[in-house]
C-alpha positions in Angstrom: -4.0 -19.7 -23.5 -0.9 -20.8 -22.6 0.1 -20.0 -18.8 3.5 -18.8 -17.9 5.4 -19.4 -14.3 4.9 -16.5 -11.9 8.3 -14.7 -11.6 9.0 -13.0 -7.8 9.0 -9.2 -8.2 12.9 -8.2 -7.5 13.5 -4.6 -6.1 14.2 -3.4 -9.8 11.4 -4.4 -10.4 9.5 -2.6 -8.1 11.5 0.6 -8.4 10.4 0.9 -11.6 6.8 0.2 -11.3 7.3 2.8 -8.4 8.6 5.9 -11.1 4.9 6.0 -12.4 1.8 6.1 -10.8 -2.0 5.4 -12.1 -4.7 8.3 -10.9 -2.6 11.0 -9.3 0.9 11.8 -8.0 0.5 11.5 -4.3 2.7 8.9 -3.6 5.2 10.2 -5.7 5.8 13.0 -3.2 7.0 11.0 -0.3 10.3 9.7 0.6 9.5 6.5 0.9 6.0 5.1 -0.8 4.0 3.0 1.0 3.8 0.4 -1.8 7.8 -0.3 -1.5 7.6 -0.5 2.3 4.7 -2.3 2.4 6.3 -4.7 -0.2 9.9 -4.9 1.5 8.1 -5.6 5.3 6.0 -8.4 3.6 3.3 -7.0 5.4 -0.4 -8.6 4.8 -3.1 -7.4 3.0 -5.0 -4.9 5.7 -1.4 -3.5 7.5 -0.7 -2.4 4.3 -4.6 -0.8 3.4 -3.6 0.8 6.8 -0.7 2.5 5.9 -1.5 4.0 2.7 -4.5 5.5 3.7 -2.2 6.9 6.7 0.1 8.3 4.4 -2.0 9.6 2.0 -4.5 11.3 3.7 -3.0 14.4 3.5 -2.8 14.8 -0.2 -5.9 12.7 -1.4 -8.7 11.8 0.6 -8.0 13.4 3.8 -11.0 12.4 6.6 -12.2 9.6 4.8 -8.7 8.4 4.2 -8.1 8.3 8.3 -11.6 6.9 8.4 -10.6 4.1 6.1 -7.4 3.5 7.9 -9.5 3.1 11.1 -11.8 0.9 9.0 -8.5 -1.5 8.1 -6.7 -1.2 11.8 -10.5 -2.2 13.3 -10.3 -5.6 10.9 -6.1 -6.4 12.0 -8.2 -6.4 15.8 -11.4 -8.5 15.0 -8.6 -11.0 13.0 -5.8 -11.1 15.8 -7.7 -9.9 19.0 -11.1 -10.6 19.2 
């Protein structure tokens, strides 16, 4: 198998991952997704668990969605707080 350089995503890039989305359309309905902010705000791994589950609770998973969110801002405080 022959490996090939990892290319940085550009913002065309994303956009156009961002015109489809795998398992449902709820991200598709807001003005801005989470994904591309998420991406453009270089923001780490459980901010970003944070905010989707914020912004999609109301069309997806609704109180377990907050409840994750909760379960993702309670890491960002053991990791930079405790």
């Amino acid at each position: 198998m022959v490996s090939r350089p990892k290319q940085k995503m550009t913002n065309k890039d994303l956009f156009e991952t961002l015109k489809y989305q795998e398992g449902g359309n709820h991200y598709s309905k807001m003005k801005v997704q989470p994904a591309y902010f998420i991406n453009e705000n270089k923001l780490p791994f459980a901010e970003g668990n944070a905010i989707k589950y914020i912004c999609r609770h109301p069309y997806k998973g609704k109180e377990e969605d907050i409840k994750k969110a909760i379960h993702y801002l309670k890491m960002i405080l053991d990791r930079d707080y405790s």
